[in-house]
Structure formats: C-alpha cells, structure tokens
N, C-alpha and C positions, 0 to 999 in steps of 0.2 A: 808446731810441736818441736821439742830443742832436740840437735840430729848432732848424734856423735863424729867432729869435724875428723876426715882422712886424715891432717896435717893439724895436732896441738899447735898453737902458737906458744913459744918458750916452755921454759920449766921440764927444758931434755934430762937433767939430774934428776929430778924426782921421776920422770918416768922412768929412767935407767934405773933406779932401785926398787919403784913396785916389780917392774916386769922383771926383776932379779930376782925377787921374793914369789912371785909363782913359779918361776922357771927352777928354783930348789926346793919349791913344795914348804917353804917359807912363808907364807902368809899369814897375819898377825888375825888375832880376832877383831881389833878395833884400830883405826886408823883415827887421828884425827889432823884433816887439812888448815893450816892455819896461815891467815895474809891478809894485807888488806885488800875493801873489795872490789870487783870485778875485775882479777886474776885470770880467771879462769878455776876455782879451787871446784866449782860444781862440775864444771864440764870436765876435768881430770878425774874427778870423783866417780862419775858414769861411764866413762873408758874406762878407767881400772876394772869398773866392776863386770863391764864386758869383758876387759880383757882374762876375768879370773873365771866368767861362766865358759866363754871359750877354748878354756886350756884343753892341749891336745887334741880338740874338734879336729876336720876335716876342712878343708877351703870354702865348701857350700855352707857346712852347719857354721861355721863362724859366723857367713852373712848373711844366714839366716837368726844367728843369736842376735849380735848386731842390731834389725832391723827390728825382734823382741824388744829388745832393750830399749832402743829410744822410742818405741810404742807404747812401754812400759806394760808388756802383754807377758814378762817373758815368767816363767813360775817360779825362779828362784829369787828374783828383782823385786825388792821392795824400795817405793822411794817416795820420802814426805821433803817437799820442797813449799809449793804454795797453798794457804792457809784459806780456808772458809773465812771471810768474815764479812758479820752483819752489817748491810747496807754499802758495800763493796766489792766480795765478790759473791755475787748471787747463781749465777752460772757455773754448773757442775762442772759441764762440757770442757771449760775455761781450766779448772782446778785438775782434774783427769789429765792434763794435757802434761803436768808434773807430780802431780802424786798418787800414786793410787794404791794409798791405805785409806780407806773405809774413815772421812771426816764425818758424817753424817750425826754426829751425837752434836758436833758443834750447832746445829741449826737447830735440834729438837730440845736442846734445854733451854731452861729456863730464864737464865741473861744470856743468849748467847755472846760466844767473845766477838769483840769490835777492836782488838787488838792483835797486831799481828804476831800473837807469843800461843806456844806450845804447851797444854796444857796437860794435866795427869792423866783424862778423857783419852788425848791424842796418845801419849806415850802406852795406856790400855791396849790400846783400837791397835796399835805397832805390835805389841806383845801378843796379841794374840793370833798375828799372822806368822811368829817367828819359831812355831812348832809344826809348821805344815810341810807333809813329805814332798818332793820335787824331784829332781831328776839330775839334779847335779851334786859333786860334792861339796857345793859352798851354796849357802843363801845368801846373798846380797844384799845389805840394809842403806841405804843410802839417806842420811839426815843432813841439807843445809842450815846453815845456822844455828844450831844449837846453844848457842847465845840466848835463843828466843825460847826457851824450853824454862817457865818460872819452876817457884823450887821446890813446893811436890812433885812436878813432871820430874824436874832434873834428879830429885831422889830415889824417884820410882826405875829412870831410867839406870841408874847406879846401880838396882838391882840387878838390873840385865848385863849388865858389864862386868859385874862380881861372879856372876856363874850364867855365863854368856851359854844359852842353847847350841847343840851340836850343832857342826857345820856353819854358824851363822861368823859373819865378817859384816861390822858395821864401819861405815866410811862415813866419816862425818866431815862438818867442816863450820868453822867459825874463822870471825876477823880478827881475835885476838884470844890466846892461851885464855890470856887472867881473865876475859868475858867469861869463861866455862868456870864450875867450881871444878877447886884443885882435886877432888876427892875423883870427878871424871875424866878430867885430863890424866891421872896418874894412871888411870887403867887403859888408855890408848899408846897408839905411836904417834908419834906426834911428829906431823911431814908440813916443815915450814915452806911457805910460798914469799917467792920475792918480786918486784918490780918485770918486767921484760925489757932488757936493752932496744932502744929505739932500733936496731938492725934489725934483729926480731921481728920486730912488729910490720917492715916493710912490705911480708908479703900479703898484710891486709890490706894495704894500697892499693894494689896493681897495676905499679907502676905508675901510676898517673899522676904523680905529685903537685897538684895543684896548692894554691894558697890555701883552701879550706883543708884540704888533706894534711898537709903542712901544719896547720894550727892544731888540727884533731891531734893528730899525732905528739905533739909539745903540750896539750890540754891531759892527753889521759894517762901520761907519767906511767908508762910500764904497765897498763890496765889493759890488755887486749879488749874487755868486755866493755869497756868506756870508750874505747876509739869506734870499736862496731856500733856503736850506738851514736855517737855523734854524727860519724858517716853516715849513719841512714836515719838523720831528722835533720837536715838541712836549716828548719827554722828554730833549733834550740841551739845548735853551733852559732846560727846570726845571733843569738841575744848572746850566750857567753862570750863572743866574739867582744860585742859591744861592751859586756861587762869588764872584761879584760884590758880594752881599751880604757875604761874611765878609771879600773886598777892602776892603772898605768901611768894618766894625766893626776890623779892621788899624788902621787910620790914625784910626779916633777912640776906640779905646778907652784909660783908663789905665793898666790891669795892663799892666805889662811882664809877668808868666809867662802872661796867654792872650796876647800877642802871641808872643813866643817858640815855645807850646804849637802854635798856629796855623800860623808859618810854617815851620817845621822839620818839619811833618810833609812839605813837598816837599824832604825833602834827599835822599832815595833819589836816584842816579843815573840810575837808569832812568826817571824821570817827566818828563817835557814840562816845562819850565819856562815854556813860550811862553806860557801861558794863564794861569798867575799875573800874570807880566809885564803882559798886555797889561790884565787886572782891576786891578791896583795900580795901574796908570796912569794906566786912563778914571777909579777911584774917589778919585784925588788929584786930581786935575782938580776935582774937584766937591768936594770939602772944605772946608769954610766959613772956616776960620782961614788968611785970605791970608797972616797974618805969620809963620805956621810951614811957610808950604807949600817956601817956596824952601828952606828947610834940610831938609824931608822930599824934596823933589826932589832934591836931592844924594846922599843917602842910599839915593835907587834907581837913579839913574843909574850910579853905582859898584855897586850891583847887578847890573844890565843889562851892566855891563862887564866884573865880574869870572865871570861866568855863563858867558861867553866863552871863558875859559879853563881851565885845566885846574887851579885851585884847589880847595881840597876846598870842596863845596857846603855841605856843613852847617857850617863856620865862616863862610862867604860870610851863607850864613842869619840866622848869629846874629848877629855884626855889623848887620847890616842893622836885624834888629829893635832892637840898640840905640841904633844910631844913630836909628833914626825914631820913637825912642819922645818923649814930649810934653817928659818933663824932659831930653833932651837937644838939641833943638830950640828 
C-alpha cells in the first residue's frame, strides 16, 4: 500500500505554496497537478491532502490522520487512482490498495471496460460519495490522471467543478494541461510539476553510487518514481542498460546494414517506440562528434514526429537510419 514518504523528493516550491494556502485558510476548491510521469504528482497529491485534513490537529491526531490516509480508511479522503478492468485487474484487494470509491458497476455491466479510461459510471460512483457528512472542514477528492476520464465522464465531472459541493477540494493530476478539456482545466489551479535536479534525487541512493545506481539515475531524468523503480528491478535496468548500449553503437557505428539490421527490428506496430526514442536521445546527447550531431538530431526529430503518425513505421525506420548514417551527415 503507497505510504506517504517523511522526505518528498524535490518540488520544495510547490509544496511551499499548498502549505501557504492552508496556512491562510486559502485553499482552492480544485487543484490540478500537471508534469510529466513519474514526478511524483500523485504522491504530492496525497500529502497535500493530508496535509489539509490535518490542519491545526494535535501531534498524535496528525499521525493518526496520516496513517488514515494512506490506509485510505480516513472519512474525509476520497481517492480513485487504479481502475477495475476486465481480465487484468480481477482482485479487489489489489484495487482497495488505491482507490476506494465504490468501482463495482465496472464488473457488473454489461461490456465491462478493458480500458484503463474513466468512465461516466466511475465519475457517478465519485459523486455520490462527495455529499457525505465527515468530520473535517475539507473532503478530499484525490483523482490521478484525468486524462483518462472519456467525454461524458469529463462532462459529467465539469458539473462538479461548476458548483463544487461544500467543503469539497479536488486534487487532481494529469501529464499534460491540453490532455484535460479546456473547459476543466479553466476551473482548477493549475500546480505545474517539473524534472528533479539529479542533487535532489541523491537521497534515493543512499549513498551507494554504484554503476547501476549511476545509470538509474541518468535513465530517469528528474523522475524520482522512475528511478525507485529501476532500483528495485534489477533485471529491467539490465535490459535498458543493454538497450542503451545498442542506442549508442546506433549513432557511432559505420555499417549502414547493422544500423539498418538494428533499428528495424522496432518496426512491428505493436512494440512501444517510447523506449527507443527516449535511448537514442539520452545516447546522441553524449556522442562525441559535435559537428555531426546537429544533422543526427534532425534526422530523429523527424523520427519522433513522423512516429506520430500514422505512417508506416518501417519506412519511417529506414529513412531514419539513412539519414543518421555518418556519410549522410
């Protein structure tokens, strides 16, 4: 179950201004967290909202609110994070462990969703817990992603933000403003999230800087939630590792047919292109030949764009590799 950490990693600004906004009885009805992901924007999302059931408490009732909250037992704390869905998560116990508003309609109708989006059903099921009396002055709504909310829900939910029930403060969070309709966005605050400076991030190390650590750290660009994760799977750092490395030999090998042989093996449709991208990127970065980098950088930039669309990937491919090859640069 996710435990609200002692020590946020980064993003001391944004807490210096929620904890500004309780401390003046300033609290917005709706907040929305906006970054790329694994930031940290959820686990800010659930401190705040501790920190706003806790205001004025005593030292005990704080960490006893606290330990409500990431129980998600607490009566003012509402929070829809992970989703029901069919032939994936079957296990209630699993989904309880981040949300507990009442998904139960998702299994009993009729298709159920097989998609991990937000439905009018889910945004109901919300709404009708956001009239119940509790014991604090704020009810706490806590929604990740809201990106994922299709556009009856997102509509539905619009009503709730147009004449927001007493007491209630929804804290949301999406990857990107323009993912939410404008009409939603314009009714929050909107609390941008940015990268973590690698100083930041050191005290998820522990000191221990080893080479794996070392690489984590240069992989998850300012992601505290990307580096906790790499550090505790040791066998998916080995394969990025490796993938990284063959990013690497990409861009400084001569053969055009192993560049070719290499990067065409991601033209299947079905494969993630996001993890190439993001390796060809960090490994041009670091490529020693300053005077061919700007003409290799062109040649992935038009990568990244035409990926985009709905061009067939394995010409996107091959181009690519010809243009980034050394005698065309």
């Amino acid at each position: 179950m996710p435990t609200i950490p002692d020590q946020i990693i980064g993003h001391e600004k944004v807490q210096g201004e929620l904890l500004s906004d309780i401390a003046h009885g300033n609290v917005s009805h709706a907040y929305l967290f906006v970054g790329p992901p694994h930031l940290g924007k959820f686990t800010v999302a659930r401190w705040f909202a501790w920190r706003i059931l806790a205001d004025r408490k005593s030292p005990e009732d704080v960490s006893t609110i606290k330990d409500q909250v990431e129980r998600l037992i607490h009566p003012d704390l509402l929070s829809l994070d992970a989703l029901w869905i069919k032939d994936i998560s079957e296990d209630w116990n699993v989904i309880g462990q981040s949300s507990n508003v009442t998904q139960q309609h998702r299994a009993k109708a009729d298709s159920p969703p097989k998609t991990d989006t937000i439905g009018i059903d889910d945004v109901r099921s919300l709404h009708s817990r956001l009239f119940e009396t509790g014991s604090s002055p704020h009810l706490c709504c806590v929604v990740r992603s809201i990106e994922r909310m299709q556009t009856p829900a997102a509509t539905a939910f619009l009503k709730l933000l147009e004449e927001p029930p007493p007491r209630v403060v929804f804290i949301l969070t999406a990857e990107s403003e323009h993912a939410v309709l404008p009409t939603v966005a314009s009714r929050t605050r909107v609390i941008r999230f940015h990268p973590v400076p690698q100083s930041g991030m050191l005290p998820l190390l522990q000191g221990r800087g080893s080479d794996d650590e070392s690489f984590a750290l240069h992989l998850s660009q300012g992601a505290p939630g990307t580096l906790i994760r790499l550090l505790g799977d040791p066998d998916t750092l080995r394969s990025k590792r490796q993938l990284h490395s063959q990013a690497k030999q990409f861009w400084q090998t001569g053969s055009l047919p192993e560049r070719l042989a290499w990067i065409l093996s991601f033209s299947d449709a079905k494969k993630d292109t996001s993890e190439l991208l993001l390796h060809l990127g960090l490994t041009l970065r670091e490529h020693p030949e300053t005077e061919k980098r700007e003409a290799m950088m062109r040649a992935y930039m038009a990568l990244v764009t035409g990926l985009k669309t709905n061009a067939h990937r394995g010409l996107l491919l091959e181009r690519f590799a010809l243009a980034a090859h050394p005698a065309s640069c």
